[in-house]
C-alpha positions in Angstrom: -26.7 8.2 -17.9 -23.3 7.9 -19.9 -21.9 4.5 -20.4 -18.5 3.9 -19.0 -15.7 2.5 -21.2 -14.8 -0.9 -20.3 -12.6 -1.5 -17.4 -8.9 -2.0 -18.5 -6.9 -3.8 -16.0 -2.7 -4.3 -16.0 -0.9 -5.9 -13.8 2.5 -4.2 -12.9 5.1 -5.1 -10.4 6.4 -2.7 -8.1 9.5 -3.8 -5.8 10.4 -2.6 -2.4 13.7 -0.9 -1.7 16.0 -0.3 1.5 13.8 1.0 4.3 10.5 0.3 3.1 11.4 -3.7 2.4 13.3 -3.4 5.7 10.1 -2.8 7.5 8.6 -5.7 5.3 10.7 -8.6 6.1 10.8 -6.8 10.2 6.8 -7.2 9.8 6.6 -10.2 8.4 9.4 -12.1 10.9 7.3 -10.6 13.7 3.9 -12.4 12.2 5.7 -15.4 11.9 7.1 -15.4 15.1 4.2 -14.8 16.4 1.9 -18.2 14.5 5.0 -20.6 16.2 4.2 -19.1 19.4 0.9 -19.8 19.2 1.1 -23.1 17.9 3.7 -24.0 20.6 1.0 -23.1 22.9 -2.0 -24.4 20.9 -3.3 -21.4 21.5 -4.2 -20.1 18.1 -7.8 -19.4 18.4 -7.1 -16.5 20.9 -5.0 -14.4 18.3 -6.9 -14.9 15.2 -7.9 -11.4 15.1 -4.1 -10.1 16.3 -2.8 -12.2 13.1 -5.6 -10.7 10.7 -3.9 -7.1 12.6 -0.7 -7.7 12.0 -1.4 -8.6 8.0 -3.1 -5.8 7.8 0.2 -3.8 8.3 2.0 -6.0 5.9 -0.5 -4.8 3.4 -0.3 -1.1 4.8 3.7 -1.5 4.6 3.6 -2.2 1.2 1.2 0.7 0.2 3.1 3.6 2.2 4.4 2.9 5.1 3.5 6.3 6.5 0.2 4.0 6.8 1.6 2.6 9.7 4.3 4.5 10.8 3.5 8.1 10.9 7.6 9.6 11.0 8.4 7.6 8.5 10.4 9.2 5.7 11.9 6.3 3.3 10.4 5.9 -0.2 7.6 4.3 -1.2 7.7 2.4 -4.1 3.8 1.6 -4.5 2.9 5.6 -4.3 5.9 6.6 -6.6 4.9 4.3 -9.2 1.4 5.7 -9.0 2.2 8.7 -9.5 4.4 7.8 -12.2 1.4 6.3 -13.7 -1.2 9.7 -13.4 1.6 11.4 -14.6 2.5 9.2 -17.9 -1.5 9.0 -18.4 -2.3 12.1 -18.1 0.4 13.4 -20.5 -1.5 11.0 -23.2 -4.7 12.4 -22.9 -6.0 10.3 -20.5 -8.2 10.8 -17.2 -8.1 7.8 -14.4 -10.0 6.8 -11.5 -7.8 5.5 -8.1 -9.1 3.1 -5.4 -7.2 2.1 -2.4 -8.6 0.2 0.5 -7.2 2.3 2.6 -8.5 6.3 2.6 -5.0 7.5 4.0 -3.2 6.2 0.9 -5.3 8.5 -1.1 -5.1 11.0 1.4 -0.9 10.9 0.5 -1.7 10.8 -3.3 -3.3 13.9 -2.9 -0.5 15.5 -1.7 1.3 14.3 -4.0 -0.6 15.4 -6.8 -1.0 18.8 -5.3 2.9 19.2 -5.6 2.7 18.2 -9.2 -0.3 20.7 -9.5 -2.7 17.9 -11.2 -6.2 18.3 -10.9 -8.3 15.4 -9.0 
């Protein structure tokens, strides 16, 4: 069995524009409503799951949010910048491997790098 290279790991920030923060800040007002209500009513334990929901989608948002929304046609600034990425790496020689938590996010990325004709 080959021996991988050793994991190389950056951090890079990637911000939200327009629609896609839009959606964000609608999400995330809509969780938060949603905790005061339930603490008004002490009734927190019943939506435990419904919060853990509703994060999810923050987290979706912020991937695509064609995760979430399936008309949605604003930009994505997470996806753009990793294609940006393939594409800068792949023009230095290098090959990469891609994980998501969620399989529709790579499911996009595909498509993605089926219009820019790179190999996966």
């Amino acid at each position: 069995m080959k021996n991988l290279i050793d994991k190389l790991e950056k951090e890079q920030v990637v911000v939200m524009e327009n629609t896609q923060q839009t959606l964000y800040d609608a999400q995330l007002s809509h969780l938060k409503l949603m905790i005061e209500q339930a603490k008004e009513e002490k009734n927190f334990q019943n939506i435990k799951l419904k919060v853990l929901s509703e994060m999810t989608r923050l987290r979706q948002i912020c991937c695509d949010p064609r995760l979430y929304i399936d008309n949605y046609k604003g930009e994505s600034a997470k996806r753009e910048a990793c294609l940006d990425l393939v594409i800068r790496a792949i023009e230095s020689g290098h090959r990469l491997l891609i994980f998501s938590q969620f399989t529709t996010m790579l499911d996009l990325l595909k498509v993605d790098l089926d219009k820019e004709k790179i190999a996966y």
